[in-house]
C-alpha positions in Angstrom: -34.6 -9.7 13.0 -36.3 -8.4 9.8 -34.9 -5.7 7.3 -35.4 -4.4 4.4 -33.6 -6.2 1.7 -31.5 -3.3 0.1 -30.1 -2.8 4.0 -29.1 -6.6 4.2 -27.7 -6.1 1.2 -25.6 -3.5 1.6 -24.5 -4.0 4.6 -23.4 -7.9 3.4 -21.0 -5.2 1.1 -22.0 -6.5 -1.7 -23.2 -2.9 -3.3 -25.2 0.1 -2.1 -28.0 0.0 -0.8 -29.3 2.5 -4.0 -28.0 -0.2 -6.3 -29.3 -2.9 -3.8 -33.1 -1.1 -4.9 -32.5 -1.1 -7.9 -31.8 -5.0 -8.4 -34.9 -5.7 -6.0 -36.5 -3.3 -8.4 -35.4 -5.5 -11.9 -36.1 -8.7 -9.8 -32.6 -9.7 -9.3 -33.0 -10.8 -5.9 -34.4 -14.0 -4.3 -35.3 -14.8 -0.9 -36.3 -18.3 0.3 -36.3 -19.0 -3.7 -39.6 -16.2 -4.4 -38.4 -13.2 -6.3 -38.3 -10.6 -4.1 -40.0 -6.6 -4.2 -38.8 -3.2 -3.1 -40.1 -3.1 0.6 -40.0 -6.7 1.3 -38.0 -7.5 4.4 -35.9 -10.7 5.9 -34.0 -11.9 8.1 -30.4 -12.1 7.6 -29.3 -14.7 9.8 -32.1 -16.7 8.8 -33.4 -16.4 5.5 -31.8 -18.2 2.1 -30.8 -14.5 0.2 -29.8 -14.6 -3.7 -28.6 -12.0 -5.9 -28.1 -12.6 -9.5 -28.7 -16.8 -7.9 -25.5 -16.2 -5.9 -25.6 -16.3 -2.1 -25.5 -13.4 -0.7 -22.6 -14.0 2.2 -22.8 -11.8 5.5 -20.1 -9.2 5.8 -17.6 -10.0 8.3 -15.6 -6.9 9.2 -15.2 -5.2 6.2 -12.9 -2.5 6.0 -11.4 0.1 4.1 -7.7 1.6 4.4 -6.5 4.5 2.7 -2.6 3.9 2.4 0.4 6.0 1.1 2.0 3.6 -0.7 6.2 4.4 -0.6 8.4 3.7 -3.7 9.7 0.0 -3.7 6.7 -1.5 -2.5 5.0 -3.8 -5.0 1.5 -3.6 -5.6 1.0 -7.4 -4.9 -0.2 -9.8 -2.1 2.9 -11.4 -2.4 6.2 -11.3 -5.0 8.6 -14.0 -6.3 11.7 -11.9 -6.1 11.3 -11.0 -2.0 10.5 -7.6 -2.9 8.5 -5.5 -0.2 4.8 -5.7 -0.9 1.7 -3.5 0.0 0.1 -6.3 2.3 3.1 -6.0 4.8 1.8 -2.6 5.6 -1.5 -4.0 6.9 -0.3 -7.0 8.5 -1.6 -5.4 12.0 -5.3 -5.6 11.0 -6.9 -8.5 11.7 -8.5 -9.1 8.1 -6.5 -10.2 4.9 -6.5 -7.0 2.5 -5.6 -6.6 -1.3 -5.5 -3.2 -3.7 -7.8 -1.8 -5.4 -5.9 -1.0 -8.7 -2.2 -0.9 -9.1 0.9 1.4 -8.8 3.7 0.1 -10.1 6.8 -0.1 -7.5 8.3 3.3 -9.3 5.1 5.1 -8.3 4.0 6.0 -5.0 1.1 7.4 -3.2 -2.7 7.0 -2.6 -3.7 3.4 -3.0 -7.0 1.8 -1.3 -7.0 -1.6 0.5 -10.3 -3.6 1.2 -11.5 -6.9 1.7 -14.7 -5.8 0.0 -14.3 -7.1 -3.5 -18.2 -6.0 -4.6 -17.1 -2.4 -4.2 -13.0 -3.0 -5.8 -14.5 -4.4 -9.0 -17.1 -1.6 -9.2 -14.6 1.6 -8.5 -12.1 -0.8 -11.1 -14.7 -1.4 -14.0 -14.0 1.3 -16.7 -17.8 2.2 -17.1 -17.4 4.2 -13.5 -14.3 6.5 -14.4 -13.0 7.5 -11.1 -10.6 10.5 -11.7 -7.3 9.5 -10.6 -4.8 12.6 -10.3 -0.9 12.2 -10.3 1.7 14.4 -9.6 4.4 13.8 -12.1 8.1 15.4 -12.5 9.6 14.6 -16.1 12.4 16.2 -17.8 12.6 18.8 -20.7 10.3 21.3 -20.3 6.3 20.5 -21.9 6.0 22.2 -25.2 2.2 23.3 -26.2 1.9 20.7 -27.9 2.8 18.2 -25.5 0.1 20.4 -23.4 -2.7 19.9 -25.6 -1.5 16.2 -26.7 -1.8 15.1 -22.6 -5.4 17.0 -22.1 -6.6 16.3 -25.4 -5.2 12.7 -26.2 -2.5 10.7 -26.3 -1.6 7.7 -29.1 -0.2 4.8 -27.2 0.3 0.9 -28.4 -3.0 0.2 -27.0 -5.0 3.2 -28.2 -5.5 7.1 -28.0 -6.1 7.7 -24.1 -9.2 9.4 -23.0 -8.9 13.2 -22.6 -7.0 14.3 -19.2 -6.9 17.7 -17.1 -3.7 19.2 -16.7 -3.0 21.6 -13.6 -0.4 23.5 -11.8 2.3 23.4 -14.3 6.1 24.6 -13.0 9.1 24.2 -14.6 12.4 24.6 -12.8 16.0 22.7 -12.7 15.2 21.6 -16.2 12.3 19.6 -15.2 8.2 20.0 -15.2 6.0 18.9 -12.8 2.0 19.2 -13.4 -0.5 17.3 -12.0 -2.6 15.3 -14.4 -6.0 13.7 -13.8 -7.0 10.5 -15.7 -10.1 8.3 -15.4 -9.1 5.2 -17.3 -7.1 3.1 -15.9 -4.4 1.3 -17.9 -0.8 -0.4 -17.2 1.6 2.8 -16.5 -0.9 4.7 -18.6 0.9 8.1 -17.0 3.9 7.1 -17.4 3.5 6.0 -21.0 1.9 9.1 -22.1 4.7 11.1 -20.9 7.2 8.8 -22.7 5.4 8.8 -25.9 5.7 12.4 -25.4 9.4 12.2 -25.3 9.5 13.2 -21.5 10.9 10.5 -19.2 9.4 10.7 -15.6 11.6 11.1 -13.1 9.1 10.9 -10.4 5.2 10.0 -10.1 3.1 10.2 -6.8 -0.7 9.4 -6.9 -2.4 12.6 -5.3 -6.0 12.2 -5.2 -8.3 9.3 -6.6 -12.2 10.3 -6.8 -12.7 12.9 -3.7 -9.7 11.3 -1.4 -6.4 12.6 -0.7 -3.1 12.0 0.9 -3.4 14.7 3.3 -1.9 14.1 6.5 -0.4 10.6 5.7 3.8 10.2 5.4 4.6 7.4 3.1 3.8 4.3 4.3 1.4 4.9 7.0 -2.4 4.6 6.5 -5.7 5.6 7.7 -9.4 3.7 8.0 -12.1 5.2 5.6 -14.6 7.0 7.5 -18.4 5.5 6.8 -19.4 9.2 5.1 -16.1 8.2 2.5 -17.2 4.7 2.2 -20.7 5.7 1.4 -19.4 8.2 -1.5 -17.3 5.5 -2.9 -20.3 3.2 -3.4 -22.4 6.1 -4.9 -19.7 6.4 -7.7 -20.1 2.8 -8.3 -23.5 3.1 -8.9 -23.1 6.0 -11.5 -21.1 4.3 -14.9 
């Protein structure tokens, strides 16, 4: 059956189908080995379909789980040490997930799983700067300069992180929990900042990540993306 290209395209999950256009548009794409333009049309099972002279391999069953990742589960597909990994709370799909990102087994919360690997290296690629928020308790209360320090910058071994939003600040029991929103994404970046800051952190949850949210889901369980959520995360690979 013929389609337009940026429709086989995206639905072989390889990108958008906005960005699909636009590398038809810049002559990226090949079909039957003749540069292809925007409108053309083939047929999927059928036609010989390059991108960047890669095949362009049909989707099969991609999917897209929003998980609440508990503490003590690594962020692996598998670990050395027999520790509990995220994969073992997906084993009852029928398709071999991984993680989009990391959370290191101290941290828990929102973490996406996909065996779409076009779309995971876009939303990971630090050109697209998907806000990631975290809940975090540490102890001591947050002077203003530690404040200003966390939204402004903050100097680790690897560089001044990129400037964060702080929220909902409390401090009770001799502890501070906030919420803090960071695009980059670095080894234990929260963590880190916090300890530069001279505040260990005695807990860390991730709480949102672009437009998501944990809402309605108990540690450990998960949820399928609905296509309207799949749709937006494409869109925000398509915008560095």
């Amino acid at each position: 059956m013929q389609q337009r290209l940026q429709k086989i395209i995206a639905a072989a999950g390889y990108c958008s189908r906005r960005r699909a256009e636009e590398l038809i548009a810049a002559g990226r794409v090949r079909v039957d080995g003749q540069i292809v333009k925007l409108g053309d049309q083939a047929d999927a099972e059928t036609s010989v379909i390059l991108v960047d002279d890669k095949l362009l391999k049909a989707a099969e069953n991609l999917v897209y789980i929003l998980l609440n990742k508990p503490l003590g589960t690594v962020t692996t597909l598998n670990d050395p040490e027999g520790r509990p990994v995220v994969t073992d709370l997906v084993r009852d799909l029928p398709v071999r997930l991984f993680p989009v990102g990391r959370l290191d087994i101290n941290t828990s919360g929102l973490l996406l799983m996909t065996n779409d690997g076009a779309l995971a290296n876009c939303l990971a690629h630090p050109s697209h700067q998907v806000d990631k928020t975290y809940l975090a308790k540490v102890r001591g209360q947050l002077s203003e300069q530690s404040k200003r320090s966390l939204e402004e910058g903050v100097l680790l071994e690897d560089g001044l992180t990129a400037p964060a939003t702080l929220a909902n600040l409390r401090y009770r029991g001799g502890h501070t929990w906030f919420e803090l929103t960071i695009h980059e994404g670095r080894n234990r970046q929260v963590r880190r900042m916090c300890e530069a800051l001279g505040h260990q952190v005695s807990r860390l949850v991730r709480i949102g990540y672009a437009f998501l949210t944990l809402e309605g889901l108990a540690p450990g369980q998960k949820r399928m993306l609905t296509a309207k959520e799949v749709a937006r995360l494409k869109s925000l690979g398509d915008n560095p």
